[in-house]
N, C-alpha and C positions, 0 to 999 in steps of 0.2 A: 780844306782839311784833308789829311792825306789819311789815308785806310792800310794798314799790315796786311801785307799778303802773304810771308811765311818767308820763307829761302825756294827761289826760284833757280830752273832751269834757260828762264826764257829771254831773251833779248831779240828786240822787235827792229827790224829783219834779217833773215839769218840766211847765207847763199846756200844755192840747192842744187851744189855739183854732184855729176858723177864721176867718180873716185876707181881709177883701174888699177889693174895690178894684175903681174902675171908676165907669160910671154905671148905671142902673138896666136900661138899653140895652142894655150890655157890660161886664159885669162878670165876677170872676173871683176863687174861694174855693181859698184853698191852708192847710192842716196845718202851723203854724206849732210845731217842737219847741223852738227857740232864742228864747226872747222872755217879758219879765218886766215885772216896774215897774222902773223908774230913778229914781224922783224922787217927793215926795209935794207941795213945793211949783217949780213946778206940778207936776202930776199928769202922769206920764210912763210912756212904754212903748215900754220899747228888743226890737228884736228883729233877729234877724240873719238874713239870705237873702240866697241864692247870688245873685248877679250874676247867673246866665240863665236868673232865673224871671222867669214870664210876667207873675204878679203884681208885681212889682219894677217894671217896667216901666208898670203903671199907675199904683202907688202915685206914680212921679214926674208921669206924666201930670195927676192929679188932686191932686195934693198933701195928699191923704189918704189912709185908711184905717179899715176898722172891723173890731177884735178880737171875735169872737164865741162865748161860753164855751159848748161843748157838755156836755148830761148823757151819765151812762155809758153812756145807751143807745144815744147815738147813734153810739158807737165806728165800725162800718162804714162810715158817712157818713164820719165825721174821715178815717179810713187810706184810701177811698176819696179823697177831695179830696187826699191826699197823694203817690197812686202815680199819677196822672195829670196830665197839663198841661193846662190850658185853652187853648192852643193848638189842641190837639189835639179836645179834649169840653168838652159841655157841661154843667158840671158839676150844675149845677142840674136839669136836664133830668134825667140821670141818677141824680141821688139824691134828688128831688120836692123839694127844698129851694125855698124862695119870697123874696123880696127883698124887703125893706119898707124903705122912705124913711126917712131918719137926719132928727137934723132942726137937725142943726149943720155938718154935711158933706156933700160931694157923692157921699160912694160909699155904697152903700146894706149894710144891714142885713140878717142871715137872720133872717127870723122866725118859725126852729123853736128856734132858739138859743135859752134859758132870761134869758140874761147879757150884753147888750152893751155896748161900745164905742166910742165915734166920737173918734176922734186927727186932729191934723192932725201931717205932718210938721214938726217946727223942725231936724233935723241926721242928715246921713250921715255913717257915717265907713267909710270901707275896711279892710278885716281879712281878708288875704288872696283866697279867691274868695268872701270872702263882701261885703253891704254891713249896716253897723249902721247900722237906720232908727228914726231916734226921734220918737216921737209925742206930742205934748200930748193928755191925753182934756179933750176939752171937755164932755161929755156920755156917762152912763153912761144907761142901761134895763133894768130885769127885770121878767119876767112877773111878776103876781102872787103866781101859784102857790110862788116862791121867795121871797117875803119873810116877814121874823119877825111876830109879830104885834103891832109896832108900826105896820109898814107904810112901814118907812124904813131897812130892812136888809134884805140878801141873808143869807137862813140858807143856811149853807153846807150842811148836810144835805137841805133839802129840792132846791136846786141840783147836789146829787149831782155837781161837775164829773171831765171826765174828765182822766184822769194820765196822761204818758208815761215811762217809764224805759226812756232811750233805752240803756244796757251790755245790756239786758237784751229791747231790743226790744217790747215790751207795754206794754199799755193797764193800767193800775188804776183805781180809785176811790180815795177817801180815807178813811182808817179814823178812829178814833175821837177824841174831844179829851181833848188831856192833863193840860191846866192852861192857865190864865187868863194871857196874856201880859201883863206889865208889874206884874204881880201874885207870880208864883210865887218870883221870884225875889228879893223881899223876905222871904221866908223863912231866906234864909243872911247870920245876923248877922256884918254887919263885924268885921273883927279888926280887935283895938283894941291 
Protein backbone atom coordinates (compact mmCIF):
# COMPACT_ATOMS: atom_id res chain seq x y z
CA UNK A 1 0.00 0.00 0.00
CA UNK A 2 1.43 3.23 -0.99
CA UNK A 3 1.08 6.45 1.77
CA UNK A 4 0.47 10.44 0.43
CA UNK A 5 3.26 12.31 1.15
CA UNK A 6 1.82 15.92 0.03
CA UNK A 7 3.63 17.76 -3.34
CA UNK A 8 7.30 17.32 -2.95
CA UNK A 9 10.44 19.08 -3.82
CA UNK A 10 12.42 15.88 -3.70
CA UNK A 11 13.80 13.49 -6.39
CA UNK A 12 16.23 10.81 -5.11
CA UNK A 13 19.47 11.81 -6.32
CA UNK A 14 19.98 14.98 -7.30
CA UNK A 15 23.83 16.23 -8.72
CA UNK A 16 25.68 18.62 -6.32
CA UNK A 17 27.46 21.02 -8.73
CA UNK A 18 29.05 24.08 -8.30
CA UNK A 19 27.61 26.68 -10.46
CA UNK A 20 30.20 29.83 -11.52
CA UNK A 21 29.57 32.82 -12.86
CA UNK A 22 31.23 36.02 -13.16
CA UNK A 23 34.76 36.93 -14.62
CA UNK A 24 37.85 35.53 -13.74
CA UNK A 25 38.00 39.02 -11.56
CA UNK A 26 34.74 38.52 -9.76
CA UNK A 27 33.32 35.59 -9.74
CA UNK A 28 31.07 33.73 -7.66
CA UNK A 29 30.45 29.54 -6.87
CA UNK A 30 27.15 28.50 -5.28
CA UNK A 31 25.79 24.62 -4.36
CA UNK A 32 23.38 24.27 -7.07
CA UNK A 33 20.66 21.18 -5.57
CA UNK A 34 17.85 21.97 -8.39
CA UNK A 35 19.47 21.49 -11.78
CA UNK A 36 19.68 18.69 -14.50
CA UNK A 37 19.96 18.10 -18.21
CA UNK A 38 16.72 19.45 -20.21
CA UNK A 39 17.60 18.53 -23.56
CA UNK A 40 20.16 16.30 -25.43
CA UNK A 41 19.70 18.24 -28.82
CA UNK A 42 21.08 20.84 -28.12
CA UNK A 43 22.68 19.92 -25.04
CA UNK A 44 21.01 21.68 -22.10
CA UNK A 45 20.91 22.42 -18.46
CA UNK A 46 18.10 23.74 -16.76
CA UNK A 47 18.44 24.69 -13.16
CA UNK A 48 16.47 26.60 -10.73
CA UNK A 49 17.64 29.52 -8.17
CA UNK A 50 16.14 31.69 -5.94
CA UNK A 51 15.80 35.22 -7.42
CA UNK A 52 18.10 36.71 -4.49
CA UNK A 53 21.18 34.77 -5.28
CA UNK A 54 24.21 36.53 -5.82
CA UNK A 55 25.04 34.16 -8.51
CA UNK A 56 21.65 34.81 -10.42
CA UNK A 57 22.72 37.93 -10.64
CA UNK A 58 25.82 37.30 -12.59
CA UNK A 59 24.72 34.64 -14.48
CA UNK A 60 22.44 37.66 -16.28
CA UNK A 61 25.38 39.82 -16.16
CA UNK A 62 27.55 37.50 -18.12
CA UNK A 63 25.04 35.51 -19.99
CA UNK A 64 26.76 32.54 -18.87
CA UNK A 65 27.63 30.07 -16.49
CA UNK A 66 29.81 27.06 -15.81
CA UNK A 67 28.43 23.69 -13.88
CA UNK A 68 31.28 22.21 -12.06
CA UNK A 69 30.90 18.31 -10.99
CA UNK A 70 32.54 17.82 -7.57
CA UNK A 71 34.08 14.30 -6.38
CA UNK A 72 32.76 12.97 -2.81
CA UNK A 73 35.47 14.25 -1.33
CA UNK A 74 34.99 17.55 -1.92
CA UNK A 75 31.61 17.45 0.00
CA UNK A 76 32.78 20.41 2.64
CA UNK A 77 33.67 22.68 -0.20
CA UNK A 78 30.12 21.93 -2.01
CA UNK A 79 27.93 22.51 1.54
CA UNK A 80 30.36 25.14 2.26
CA UNK A 81 29.73 27.31 -1.14
CA UNK A 82 26.06 26.52 -0.27
CA UNK A 83 25.67 28.03 3.30
CA UNK A 84 27.37 31.28 2.47
CA UNK A 85 26.75 34.28 -0.08
CA UNK A 86 29.41 35.60 -2.12
CA UNK A 87 28.17 38.77 -1.24
CA UNK A 88 29.28 38.36 1.87
CA UNK A 89 32.98 35.83 1.22
CA UNK A 90 35.20 34.84 -0.73
CA UNK A 91 34.55 31.83 -1.57
CA UNK A 92 37.55 30.84 -3.30
CA UNK A 93 39.64 32.25 -0.72
CA UNK A 94 37.95 30.26 1.69
CA UNK A 95 37.86 27.01 0.43
CA UNK A 96 41.61 27.11 -1.75
CA UNK A 97 39.44 26.57 -4.79
CA UNK A 98 41.30 28.25 -8.03
CA UNK A 99 39.54 29.47 -11.40
CA UNK A 100 40.73 28.31 -14.60
CA UNK A 101 39.66 30.00 -17.93
CA UNK A 102 36.55 28.21 -19.92
CA UNK A 103 37.36 28.55 -23.28
CA UNK A 104 33.89 29.01 -24.92
CA UNK A 105 32.51 31.37 -22.02
CA UNK A 106 33.28 34.16 -20.10
CA UNK A 107 32.75 32.96 -16.59
CA UNK A 108 35.51 30.77 -15.52
CA UNK A 109 36.02 27.27 -14.41
CA UNK A 110 37.12 25.52 -10.83
CA UNK A 111 39.94 23.62 -11.42
CA UNK A 112 39.69 21.24 -8.56
CA UNK A 113 36.38 20.14 -10.06
CA UNK A 114 36.97 16.64 -11.81
CA UNK A 115 33.91 17.51 -14.47
CA UNK A 116 33.11 20.68 -16.13
CA UNK A 117 30.63 22.64 -17.87
CA UNK A 118 30.43 25.87 -19.94
CA UNK A 119 26.55 26.86 -20.70
CA UNK A 120 25.54 29.88 -22.15
CA UNK A 121 22.12 31.16 -21.15
CA UNK A 122 19.19 30.72 -24.05
CA UNK A 123 15.80 30.94 -21.41
CA UNK A 124 14.41 32.03 -17.95
CA UNK A 125 11.39 31.21 -16.79
CA UNK A 126 9.80 32.27 -13.30
CA UNK A 127 8.60 29.52 -10.93
CA UNK A 128 7.45 31.19 -8.14
CA UNK A 129 10.71 32.78 -5.96
CA UNK A 130 12.59 30.93 -7.86
CA UNK A 131 14.23 31.69 -11.67
CA UNK A 132 14.46 28.43 -14.17
CA UNK A 133 18.01 29.23 -16.02
CA UNK A 134 18.55 27.28 -18.99
CA UNK A 135 21.86 26.73 -20.33
CA UNK A 136 23.14 25.45 -23.73
CA UNK A 137 26.63 23.39 -22.83
CA UNK A 138 28.74 24.43 -25.43
CA UNK A 139 31.79 22.65 -24.11
CA UNK A 140 32.37 19.98 -21.64
CA UNK A 141 36.30 19.20 -19.72
CA UNK A 142 37.52 16.24 -17.48
CA UNK A 143 40.70 15.66 -16.04
CA UNK A 144 42.14 12.94 -17.18
CA UNK A 145 42.35 11.14 -14.23
CA UNK A 146 38.38 10.47 -14.79
CA UNK A 147 38.19 9.23 -18.19
CA UNK A 148 37.65 5.41 -19.43
CA UNK A 149 40.34 4.12 -21.18
CA UNK A 150 39.45 5.08 -24.30
CA UNK A 151 40.12 8.52 -23.44
CA UNK A 152 36.78 9.96 -24.67
CA UNK A 153 34.43 9.12 -21.67
CA UNK A 154 33.90 10.27 -18.20
CA UNK A 155 33.87 6.86 -16.03
CA UNK A 156 31.64 7.56 -13.71
CA UNK A 157 33.44 5.59 -11.01
CA UNK A 158 36.70 6.97 -11.30
CA UNK A 159 34.58 10.63 -11.20
CA UNK A 160 33.09 9.50 -7.89
CA UNK A 161 30.52 12.53 -8.26
CA UNK A 162 28.78 13.87 -5.30
CA UNK A 163 24.91 13.33 -4.56
CA UNK A 164 22.43 15.31 -2.73
CA UNK A 165 19.09 13.92 -1.23
CA UNK A 166 17.78 16.90 -0.49
CA UNK A 167 14.19 14.98 2.18
CA UNK A 168 16.87 13.68 3.81
CA UNK A 169 19.53 16.49 3.92
CA UNK A 170 22.97 14.67 2.92
CA UNK A 171 25.52 14.06 0.79
CA UNK A 172 26.05 10.39 -0.89
CA UNK A 173 28.15 8.95 -3.50
CA UNK A 174 26.67 6.73 -6.10
CA UNK A 175 26.49 2.97 -5.57
CA UNK A 176 26.79 0.49 -7.93
CA UNK A 177 25.64 -0.25 -11.69
CA UNK A 178 22.74 -2.30 -12.46
CA UNK A 179 22.26 -2.92 -15.84
CA UNK A 180 23.23 -1.59 -19.35
CA UNK A 181 20.56 1.06 -20.29
CA UNK A 182 18.74 0.72 -23.47
CA UNK A 183 19.93 -2.92 -23.22
CA UNK A 184 18.05 -4.46 -20.16
CA UNK A 185 15.14 -3.83 -20.98
CA UNK A 186 15.04 -5.79 -24.10
CA UNK A 187 14.93 -8.69 -22.09
CA UNK A 188 10.85 -8.44 -21.33
CA UNK A 189 9.45 -10.05 -24.43
CA UNK A 190 6.55 -8.19 -25.92
CA UNK A 191 3.12 -9.62 -25.47
CA UNK A 192 1.84 -10.61 -28.40
Amino acid sequence: MKRALGPSDRLYPMPSPLVVAGTPDLADAMAVAWIGIASATPPSVAMALRRTRHTLTLIREQGDFTVNVPSTSQAAIVDHCGLVSGRDHDKFAETGLTLAPSSAVSSPMIAECPYNMECRVTHEVEIGEYVLVIGEVVETHADESVLDETGTRVDIQALDPLVYIAGLREYRALGRKVADAFSVGKTIAPKE
